[in-house]
C-alpha positions as CSV (number, residue, x, y, z in Angstrom):
1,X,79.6,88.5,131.5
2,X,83.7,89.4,131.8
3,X,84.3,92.2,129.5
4,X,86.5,91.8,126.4
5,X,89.9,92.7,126.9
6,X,92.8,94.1,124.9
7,X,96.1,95.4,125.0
8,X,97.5,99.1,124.3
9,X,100.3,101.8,124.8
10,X,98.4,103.4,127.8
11,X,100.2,107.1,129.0
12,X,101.4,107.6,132.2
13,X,103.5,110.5,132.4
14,X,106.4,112.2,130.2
15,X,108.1,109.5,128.8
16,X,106.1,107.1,130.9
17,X,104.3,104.7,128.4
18,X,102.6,100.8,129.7
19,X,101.3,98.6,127.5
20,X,98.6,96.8,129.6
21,X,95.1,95.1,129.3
22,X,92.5,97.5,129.5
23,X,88.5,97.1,128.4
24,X,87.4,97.1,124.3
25,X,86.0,99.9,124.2
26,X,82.2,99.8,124.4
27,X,80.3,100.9,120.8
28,X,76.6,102.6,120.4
29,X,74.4,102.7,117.6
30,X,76.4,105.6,116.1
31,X,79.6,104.3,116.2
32,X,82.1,102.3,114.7
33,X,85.0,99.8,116.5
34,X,88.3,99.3,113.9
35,X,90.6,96.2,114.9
36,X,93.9,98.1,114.3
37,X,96.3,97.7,111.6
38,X,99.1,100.4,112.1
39,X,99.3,103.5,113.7
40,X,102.1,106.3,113.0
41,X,103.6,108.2,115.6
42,X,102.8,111.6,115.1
43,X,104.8,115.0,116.2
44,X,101.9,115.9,118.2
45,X,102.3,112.4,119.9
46,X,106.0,113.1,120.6
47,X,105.1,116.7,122.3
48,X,102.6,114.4,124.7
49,X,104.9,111.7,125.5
50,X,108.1,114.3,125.7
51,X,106.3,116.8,127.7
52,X,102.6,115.2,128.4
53,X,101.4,118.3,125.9
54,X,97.7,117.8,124.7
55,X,96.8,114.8,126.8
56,X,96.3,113.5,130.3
57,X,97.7,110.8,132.3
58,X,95.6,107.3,131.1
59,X,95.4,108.5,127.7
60,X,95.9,105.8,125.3
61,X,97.2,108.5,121.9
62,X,97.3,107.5,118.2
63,X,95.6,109.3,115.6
64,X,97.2,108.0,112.0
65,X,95.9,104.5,111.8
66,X,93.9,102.3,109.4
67,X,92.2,98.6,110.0
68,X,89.6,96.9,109.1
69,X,85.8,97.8,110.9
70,X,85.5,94.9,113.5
71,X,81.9,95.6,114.3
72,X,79.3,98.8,113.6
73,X,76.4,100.4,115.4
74,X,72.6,99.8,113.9
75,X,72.8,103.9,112.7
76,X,75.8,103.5,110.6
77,X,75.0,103.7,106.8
78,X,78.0,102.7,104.1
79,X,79.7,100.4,106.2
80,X,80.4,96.7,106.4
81,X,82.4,94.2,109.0
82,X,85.7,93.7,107.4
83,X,85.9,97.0,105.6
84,X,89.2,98.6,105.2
85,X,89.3,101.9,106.5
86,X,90.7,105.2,108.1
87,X,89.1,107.8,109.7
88,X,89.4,110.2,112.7
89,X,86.9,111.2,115.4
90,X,85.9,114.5,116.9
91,X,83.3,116.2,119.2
92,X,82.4,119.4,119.8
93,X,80.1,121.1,122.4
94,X,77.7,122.5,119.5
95,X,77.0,125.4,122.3
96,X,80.0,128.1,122.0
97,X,80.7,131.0,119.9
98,X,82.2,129.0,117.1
99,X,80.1,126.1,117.4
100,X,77.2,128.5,116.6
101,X,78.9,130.2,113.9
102,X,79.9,126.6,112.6
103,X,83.6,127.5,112.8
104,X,83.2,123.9,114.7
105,X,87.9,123.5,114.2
106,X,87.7,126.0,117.0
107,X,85.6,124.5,119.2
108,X,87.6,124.9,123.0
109,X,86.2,121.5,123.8
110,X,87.7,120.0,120.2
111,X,90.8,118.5,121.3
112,X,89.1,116.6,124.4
113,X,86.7,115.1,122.0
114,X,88.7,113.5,119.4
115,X,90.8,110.6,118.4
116,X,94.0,109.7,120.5
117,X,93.9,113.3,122.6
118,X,90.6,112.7,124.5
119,X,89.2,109.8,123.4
120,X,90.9,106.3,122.7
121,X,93.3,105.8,120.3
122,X,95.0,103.7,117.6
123,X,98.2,102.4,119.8
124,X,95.6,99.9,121.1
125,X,94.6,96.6,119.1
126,X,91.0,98.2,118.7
127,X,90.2,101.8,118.6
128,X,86.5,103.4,118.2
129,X,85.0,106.9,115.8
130,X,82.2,107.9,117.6
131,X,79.2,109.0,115.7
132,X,80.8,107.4,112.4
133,X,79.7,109.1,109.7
134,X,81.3,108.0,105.6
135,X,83.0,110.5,104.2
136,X,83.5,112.3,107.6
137,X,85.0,110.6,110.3
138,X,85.8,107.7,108.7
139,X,86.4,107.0,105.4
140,X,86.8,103.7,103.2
141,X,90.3,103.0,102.1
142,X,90.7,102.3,98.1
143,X,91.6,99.3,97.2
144,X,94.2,100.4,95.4
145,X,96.5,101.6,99.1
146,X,98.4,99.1,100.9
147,X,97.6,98.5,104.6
148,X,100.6,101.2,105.5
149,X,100.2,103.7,103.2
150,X,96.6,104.2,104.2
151,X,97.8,104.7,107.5
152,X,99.5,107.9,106.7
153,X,96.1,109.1,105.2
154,X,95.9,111.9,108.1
155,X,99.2,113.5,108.1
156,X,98.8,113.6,104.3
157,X,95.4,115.5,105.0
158,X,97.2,117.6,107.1
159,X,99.9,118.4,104.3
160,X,97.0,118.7,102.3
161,X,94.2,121.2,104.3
162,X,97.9,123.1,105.0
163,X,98.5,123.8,101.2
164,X,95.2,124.4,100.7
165,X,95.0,127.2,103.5
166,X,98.3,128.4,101.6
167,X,96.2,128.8,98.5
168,X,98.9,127.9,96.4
169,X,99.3,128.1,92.8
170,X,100.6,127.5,89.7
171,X,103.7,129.0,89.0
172,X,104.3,129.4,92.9
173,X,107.7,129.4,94.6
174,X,107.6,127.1,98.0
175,X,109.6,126.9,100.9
176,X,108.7,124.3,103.1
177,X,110.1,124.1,106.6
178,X,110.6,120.8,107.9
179,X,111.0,117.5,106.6
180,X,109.2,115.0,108.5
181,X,106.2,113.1,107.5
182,X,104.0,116.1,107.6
183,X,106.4,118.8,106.0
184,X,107.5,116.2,103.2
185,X,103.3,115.7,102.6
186,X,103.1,119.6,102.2
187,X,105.9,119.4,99.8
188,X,104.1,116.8,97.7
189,X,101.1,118.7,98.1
190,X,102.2,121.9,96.6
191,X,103.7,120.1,93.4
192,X,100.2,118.5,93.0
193,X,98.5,122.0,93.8
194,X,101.0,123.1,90.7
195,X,103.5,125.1,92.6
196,X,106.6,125.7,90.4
197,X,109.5,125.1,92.4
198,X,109.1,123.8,96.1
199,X,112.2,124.0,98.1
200,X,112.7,122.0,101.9
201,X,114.6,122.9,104.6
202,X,115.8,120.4,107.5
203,X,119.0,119.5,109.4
204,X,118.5,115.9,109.0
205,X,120.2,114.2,105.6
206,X,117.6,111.3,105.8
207,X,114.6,114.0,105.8
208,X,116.3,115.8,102.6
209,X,116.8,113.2,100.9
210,X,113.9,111.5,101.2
211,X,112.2,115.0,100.3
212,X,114.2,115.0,97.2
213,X,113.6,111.5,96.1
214,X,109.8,112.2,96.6
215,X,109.6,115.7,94.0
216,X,111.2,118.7,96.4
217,X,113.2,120.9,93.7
218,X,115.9,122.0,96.0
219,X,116.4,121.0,99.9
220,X,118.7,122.8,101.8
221,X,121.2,121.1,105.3
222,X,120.4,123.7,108.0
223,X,123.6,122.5,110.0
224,X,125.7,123.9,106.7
225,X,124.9,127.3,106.6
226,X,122.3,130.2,106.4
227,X,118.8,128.8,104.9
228,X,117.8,132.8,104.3
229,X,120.6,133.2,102.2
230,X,120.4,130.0,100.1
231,X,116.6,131.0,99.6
232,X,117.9,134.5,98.6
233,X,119.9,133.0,96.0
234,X,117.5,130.5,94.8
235,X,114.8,132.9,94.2
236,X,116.5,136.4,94.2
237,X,116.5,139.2,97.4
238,X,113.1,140.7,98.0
239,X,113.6,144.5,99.0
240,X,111.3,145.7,101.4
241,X,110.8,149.2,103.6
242,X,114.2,149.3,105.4
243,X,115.1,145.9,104.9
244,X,115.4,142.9,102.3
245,X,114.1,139.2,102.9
246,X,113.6,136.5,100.1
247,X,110.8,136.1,97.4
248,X,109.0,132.8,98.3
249,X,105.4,133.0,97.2
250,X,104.6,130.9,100.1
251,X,106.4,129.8,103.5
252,X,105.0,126.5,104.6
253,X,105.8,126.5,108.2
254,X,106.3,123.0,109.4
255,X,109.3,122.0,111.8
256,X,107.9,124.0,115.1
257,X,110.9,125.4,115.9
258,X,111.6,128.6,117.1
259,X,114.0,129.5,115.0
260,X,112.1,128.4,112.0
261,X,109.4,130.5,112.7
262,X,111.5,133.4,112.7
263,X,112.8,132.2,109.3
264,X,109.4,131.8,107.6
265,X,109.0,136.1,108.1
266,X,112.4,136.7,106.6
267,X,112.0,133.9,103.6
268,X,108.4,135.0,102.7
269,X,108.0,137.9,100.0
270,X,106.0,141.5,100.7
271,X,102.8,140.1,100.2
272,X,103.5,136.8,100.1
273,X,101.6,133.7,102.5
274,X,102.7,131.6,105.7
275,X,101.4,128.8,106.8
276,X,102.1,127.8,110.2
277,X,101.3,123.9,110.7
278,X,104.0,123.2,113.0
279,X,103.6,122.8,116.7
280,X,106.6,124.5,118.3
281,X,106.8,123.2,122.4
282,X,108.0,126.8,123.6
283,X,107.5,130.5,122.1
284,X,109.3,131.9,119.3
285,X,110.2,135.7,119.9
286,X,109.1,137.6,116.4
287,X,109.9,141.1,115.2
288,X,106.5,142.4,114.2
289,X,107.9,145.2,111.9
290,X,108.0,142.7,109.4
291,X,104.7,141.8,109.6
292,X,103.8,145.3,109.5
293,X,106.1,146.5,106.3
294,X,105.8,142.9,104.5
295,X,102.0,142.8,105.0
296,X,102.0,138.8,104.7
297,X,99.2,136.7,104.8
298,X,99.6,134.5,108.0
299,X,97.4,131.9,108.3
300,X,97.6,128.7,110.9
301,X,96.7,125.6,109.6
302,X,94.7,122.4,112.0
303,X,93.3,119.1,110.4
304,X,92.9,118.5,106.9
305,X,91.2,116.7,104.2
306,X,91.0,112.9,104.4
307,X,89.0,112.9,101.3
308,X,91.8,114.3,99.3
309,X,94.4,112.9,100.8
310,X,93.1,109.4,99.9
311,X,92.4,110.4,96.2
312,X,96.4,111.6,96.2
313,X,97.1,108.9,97.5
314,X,95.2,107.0,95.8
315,X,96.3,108.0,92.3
316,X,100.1,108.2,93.1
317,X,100.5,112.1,93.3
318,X,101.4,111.8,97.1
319,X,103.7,109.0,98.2
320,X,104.6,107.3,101.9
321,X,105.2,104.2,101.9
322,X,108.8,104.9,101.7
323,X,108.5,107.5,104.3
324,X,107.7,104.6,106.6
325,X,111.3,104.0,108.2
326,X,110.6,102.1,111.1
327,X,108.0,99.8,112.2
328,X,107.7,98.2,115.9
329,X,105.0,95.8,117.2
330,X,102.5,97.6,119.7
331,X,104.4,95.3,122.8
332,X,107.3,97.9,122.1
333,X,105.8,101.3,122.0
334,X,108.3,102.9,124.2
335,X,111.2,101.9,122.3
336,X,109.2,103.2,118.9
337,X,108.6,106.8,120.6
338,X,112.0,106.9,121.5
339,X,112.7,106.1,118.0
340,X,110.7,108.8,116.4
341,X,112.4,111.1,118.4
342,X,115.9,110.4,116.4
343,X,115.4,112.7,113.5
344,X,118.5,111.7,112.2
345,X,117.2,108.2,111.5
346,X,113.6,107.9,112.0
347,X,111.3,109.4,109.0
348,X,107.7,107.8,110.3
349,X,107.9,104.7,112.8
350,X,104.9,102.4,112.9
351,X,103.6,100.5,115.7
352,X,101.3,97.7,114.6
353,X,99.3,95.7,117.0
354,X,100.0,91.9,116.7
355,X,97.9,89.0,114.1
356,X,95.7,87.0,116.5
């Protein structure tokens, strides 16, 4: 019997993406097979098909996508054929250190397991959660979210877990670095956690703005000055031994660039949190005095919570549909990466796979 076929954005190399007929992927008892709706273009997508980070050659990447379940193994409770949903898989060895200490995020084999990095993913017109489990790895999308918006569900988690790990507040002061679709989720985030003022940073006016539209306080053009000093006169000057920084309760670190990183120990008060969720492409040199005389709580931030992202969502507290700036249908997929990549016009580009 010829094996079904389909068609997906398969990775060849940096900057090298085919879309090609390759093999439905096969299902088990435990899993479950989504036809594909849309699927966002993440930053960690962009570090794989700018500099083949994360992934190997064959890969077919995507990890921010919802659809509808096209068929379900005979072990799969809470789940029916047509079912909207989202979800994201993962595997770990179960044998390591952290596996046995259930620390399972830090599993070494993590990463080579999941959705999009290891195993197939949503830039295809089907993609599979292995050992599907509701409320886990995949997760039924409320009626209430449109098609798009429930594909941003896992960036928003990631905003989410991120402000979470920041333990933030009320009555909180914010800086978020970054503006994307992640940073802009942390932003929204923190006003829904109860943080008092939550400023952005960014060099691109269509980020800012759209950060402002969406609840940021203040947001703040890189390209026009010095992003310390307008966070030292937002929020006062924050004396410590031998120097003086700002007075942000929390630094949510989410642009990945060197520079930014640095910022995030000047901006942060004596005793104050940072959350690196960011994924910078080449080190950022640090002067560790300040972490010694500020004594900040540093703290690196990796997945998140779909079940609260969708209840966010859900209820209106976090918004994306008008992040979505772009869309492009999967036969394009190299022209919608190179989109992404213009911050200065791209927010969140979405490929979707075509109607049959």
């Amino acid at each position: 019997m010829p094996e079904k076929m389909m068609m997906a954005a398969v990775y060849h190399g940096p900057r090298k993406l085919s879309v090609e007929s390759v093999p439905v992927p096969e299902i088990g008892p435990s899993d479950v097979l989504i036809k594909v709706h849309g699927c966002g273009i993440c930053g960690s997508d962009l570090h794989s098909y700018k500099a083949g980070m994360y992934i190997r050659p064959g890969q077919i990447m995507g990890h921010e996508f919802m659809g509808a379940v096209a068929a379900a193994g005979d072990l799969v409770e809470g789940i029916d054929e047509g079912d909207r949903v989202t979800g994201f898989g993962i595997g770990v060895c179960g044998t390591c250190y952290w596996c046995a200490r259930q620390q399972y995020i830090l599993c070494p084999e993590l990463f080579r397991n999941s959705t999009g990095y290891g195993l197939p993913g949503g830039f295809a017109e089907y993609v599979p959660i292995r050992n599907a489990v509701v409320g886990q790895s995949i997760h039924l999308v409320p009626d209430e979210l449109d098609d798009e918006t429930a594909a941003t569900t896992e960036p928003v988690s990631v905003g989410v877990g991120a402000t979470d790990a920041a333990g933030v507040r009320p009555g909180d002061r914010v800086v978020v670095l970054g503006a994307g679709m992640i940073g802009n989720a942390c932003m929204q985030a923190a006003k829904a956690a109860g943080a008092e003022q939550v400023a952005v940073v960014d060099i691109s006016p269509v980020r800012l703005e759209a950060a402002r539209r969406l609840g940021a306080d203040e947001v703040f053009d890189a390209r026009t000055g010095d992003a310390l000093s307008w966070v030292k006169e937002l929020w006062g000057v924050g004396r410590y031994h031998f120097n003086e920084g700002g007075m942000a309760d929390v630094v949510i670190e989410a642009a990945g660039a060197p520079v930014t990183i640095q910022q995030a120990f000047e901006m942060v008060r004596s005793g104050g949190t940072i959350v690196f969720v960011g994924l910078p492409e080449e080190p950022a040199p640090l002067d560790v005095t300040k972490i010694v005389h500020k004594q900040p709580r540093i703290v690196g931030s990796l997945g998140g919570d779909f079940a609260r992202a969708l209840e966010l969502l859900a209820g209106g507290r976090i918004r994306t549909k008008e992040l979505i700036t772009h869309r492009f249908p999967l036969e394009r997929a190299s022209e919608a990466f190179e989109t992404q990549l213009r911050t200065d016009e791209a927010m969140k580009v979405m490929i979707q796979p075509r109607e049959e």
